[in-house]
C-alpha positions in Angstrom: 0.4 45.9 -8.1 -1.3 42.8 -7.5 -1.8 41.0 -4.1 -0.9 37.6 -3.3 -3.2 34.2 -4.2 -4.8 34.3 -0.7 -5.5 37.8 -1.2 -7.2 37.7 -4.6 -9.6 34.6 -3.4 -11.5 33.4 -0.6 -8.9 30.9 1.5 -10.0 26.9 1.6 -10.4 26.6 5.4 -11.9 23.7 6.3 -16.3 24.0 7.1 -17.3 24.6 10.9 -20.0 24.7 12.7 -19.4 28.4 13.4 -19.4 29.4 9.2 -22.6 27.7 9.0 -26.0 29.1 9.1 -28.0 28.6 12.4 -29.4 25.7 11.7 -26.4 23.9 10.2 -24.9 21.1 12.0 -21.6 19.4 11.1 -22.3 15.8 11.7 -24.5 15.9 8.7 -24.3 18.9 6.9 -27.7 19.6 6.7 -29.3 23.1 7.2 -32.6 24.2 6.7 -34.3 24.5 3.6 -37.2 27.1 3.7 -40.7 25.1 2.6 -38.9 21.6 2.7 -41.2 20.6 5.3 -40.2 20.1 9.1 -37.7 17.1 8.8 -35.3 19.5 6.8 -32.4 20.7 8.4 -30.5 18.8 11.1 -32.2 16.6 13.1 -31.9 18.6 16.4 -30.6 22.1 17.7 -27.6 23.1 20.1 -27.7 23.6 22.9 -25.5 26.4 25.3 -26.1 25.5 28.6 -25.7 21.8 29.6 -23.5 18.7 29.3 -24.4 17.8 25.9 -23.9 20.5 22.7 -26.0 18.9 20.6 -29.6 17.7 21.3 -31.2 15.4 19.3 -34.9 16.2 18.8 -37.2 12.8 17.7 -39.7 14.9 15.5 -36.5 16.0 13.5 -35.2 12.5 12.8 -35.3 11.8 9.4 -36.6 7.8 8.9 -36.7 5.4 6.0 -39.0 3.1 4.9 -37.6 -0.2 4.0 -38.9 -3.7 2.9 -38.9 -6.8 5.6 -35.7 -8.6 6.9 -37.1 -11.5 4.8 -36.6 -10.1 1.5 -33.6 -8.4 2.2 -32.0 -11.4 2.6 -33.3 -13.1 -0.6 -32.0 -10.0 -2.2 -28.5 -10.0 -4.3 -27.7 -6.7 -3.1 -26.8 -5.7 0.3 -26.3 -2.3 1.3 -22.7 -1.3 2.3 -21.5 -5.4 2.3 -19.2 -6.6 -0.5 -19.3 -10.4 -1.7 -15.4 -11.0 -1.4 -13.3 -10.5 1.0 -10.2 -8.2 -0.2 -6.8 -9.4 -0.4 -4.5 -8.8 2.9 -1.6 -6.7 2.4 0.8 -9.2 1.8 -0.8 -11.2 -1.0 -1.6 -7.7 -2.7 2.5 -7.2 -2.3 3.6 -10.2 -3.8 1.1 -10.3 -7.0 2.6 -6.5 -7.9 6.0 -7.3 -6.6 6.9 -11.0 -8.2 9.8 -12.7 -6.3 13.0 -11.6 -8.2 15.4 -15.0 -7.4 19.3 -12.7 -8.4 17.7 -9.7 -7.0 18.4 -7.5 -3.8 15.6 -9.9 -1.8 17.5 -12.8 -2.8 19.7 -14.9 0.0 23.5 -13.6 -0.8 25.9 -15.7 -1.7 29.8 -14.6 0.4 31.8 -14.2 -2.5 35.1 -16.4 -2.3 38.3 -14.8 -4.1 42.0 -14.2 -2.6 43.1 -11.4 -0.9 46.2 -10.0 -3.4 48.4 -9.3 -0.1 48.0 -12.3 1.4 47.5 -15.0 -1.0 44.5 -16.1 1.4 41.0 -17.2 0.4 38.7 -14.1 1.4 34.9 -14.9 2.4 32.7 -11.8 2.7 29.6 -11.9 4.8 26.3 -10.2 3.3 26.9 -7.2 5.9 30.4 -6.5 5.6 30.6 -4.7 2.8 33.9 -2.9 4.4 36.1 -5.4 3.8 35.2 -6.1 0.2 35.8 -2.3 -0.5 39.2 -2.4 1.3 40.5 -5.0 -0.7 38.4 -4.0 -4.3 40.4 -0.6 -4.1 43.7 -2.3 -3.7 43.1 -4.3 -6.9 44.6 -2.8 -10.0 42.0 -1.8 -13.0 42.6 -5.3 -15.0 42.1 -7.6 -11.7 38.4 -5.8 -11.0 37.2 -6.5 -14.4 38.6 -10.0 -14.1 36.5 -10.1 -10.7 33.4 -8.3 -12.2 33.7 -11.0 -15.2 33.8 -14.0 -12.4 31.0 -12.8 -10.9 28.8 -12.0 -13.7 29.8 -15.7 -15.3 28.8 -17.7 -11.8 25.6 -15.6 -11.7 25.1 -16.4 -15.6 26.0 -20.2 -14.6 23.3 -20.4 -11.5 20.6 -18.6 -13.6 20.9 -21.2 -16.7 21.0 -24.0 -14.2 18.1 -22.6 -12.7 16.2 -22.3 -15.9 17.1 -25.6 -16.9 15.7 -27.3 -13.8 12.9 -25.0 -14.1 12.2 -26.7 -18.0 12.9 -29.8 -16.7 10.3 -29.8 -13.7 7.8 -28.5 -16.3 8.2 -31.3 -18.8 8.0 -33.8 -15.7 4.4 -32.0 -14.7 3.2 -32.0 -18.2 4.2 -36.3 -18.9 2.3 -36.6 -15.6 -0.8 -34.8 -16.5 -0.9 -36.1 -20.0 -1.0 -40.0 -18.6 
């Protein structure tokens, strides 16, 4: 019989101070390396009794020598500082999601057909979806797809138009950047 996967392994809990070694200490994860020198380790010791856990000790801080302020700044690279500035959100939207003008972020159009009861010219807001169910279901099989037909030939109409204007706008742009 085997046990179960947290049996068979050590479990992945996540590093604390208390799994460390005594000289460990979290901030930095550095412990003590035997014959590293004294700046190995962290760069102070805790402490029980007190206000502060943690006591920083000055002989334990690690330094760095770097050049001047005046040749950093002649330098190309800066440390942690990026030369653009990153996109917001929004723009970062819009150039992977391309405005779709027939799709479901487009402005809706109230659909204008007769109500088969009636006789009467039906308009259907954008919301009210309950209406234009009621009075779909009522229609016979031959009547939807004369309604689906409608629709799909004024949406076929717009988007041709639409192109068209779209060519037409373009040839305009190009005569006027050719003279």
């Amino acid at each position: 019989m085997q046990g179960s996967r947290i049996a068979q392994g050590a479990s992945r809990l996540p590093l604390t101070s208390k799994r460390g070694n005594k000289d460990f200490y979290k901030g930095t994860r550095q412990a003590f390396v035997p014959g590293g020198g004294h700046r190995t380790g962290p760069p102070g010791k805790h402490v029980i009794g007190g206000k502060a856990k943690y006591r920083v000790l000055d002989e334990k801080v690690r330094y760095f020598v770097s050049p001047g302020a005046d040749v950093l700044n002649i330098s190309a690279l800066k440390p942690y500082v990026a030369t653009t500035n990153p996109p917001a959100q929004k723009e970062k939207y819009r150039a992977t999601n391309p405005y779709i003008p027939f799709g479901p972020n487009a402005t809706h159009v109230a659909l204008e057909t007769t109500d088969p009861r009636t006789g009467r010219p039906l308009r259907i807001a954008p919301h009210d979806t309950k209406a234009f169910s009621k009075w779909y279901q009522a229609l016979s099989i031959g009547e939807r797809a004369k309604v689906v037909a409608e629709q799909r030939r004024d949406w076929y109409v717009q988007l041709a138009e639409q192109q068209r204007l779209a060519e037409e706008e373009e040839a305009k742009t190009r005569q006027v950047e050719s003279s």
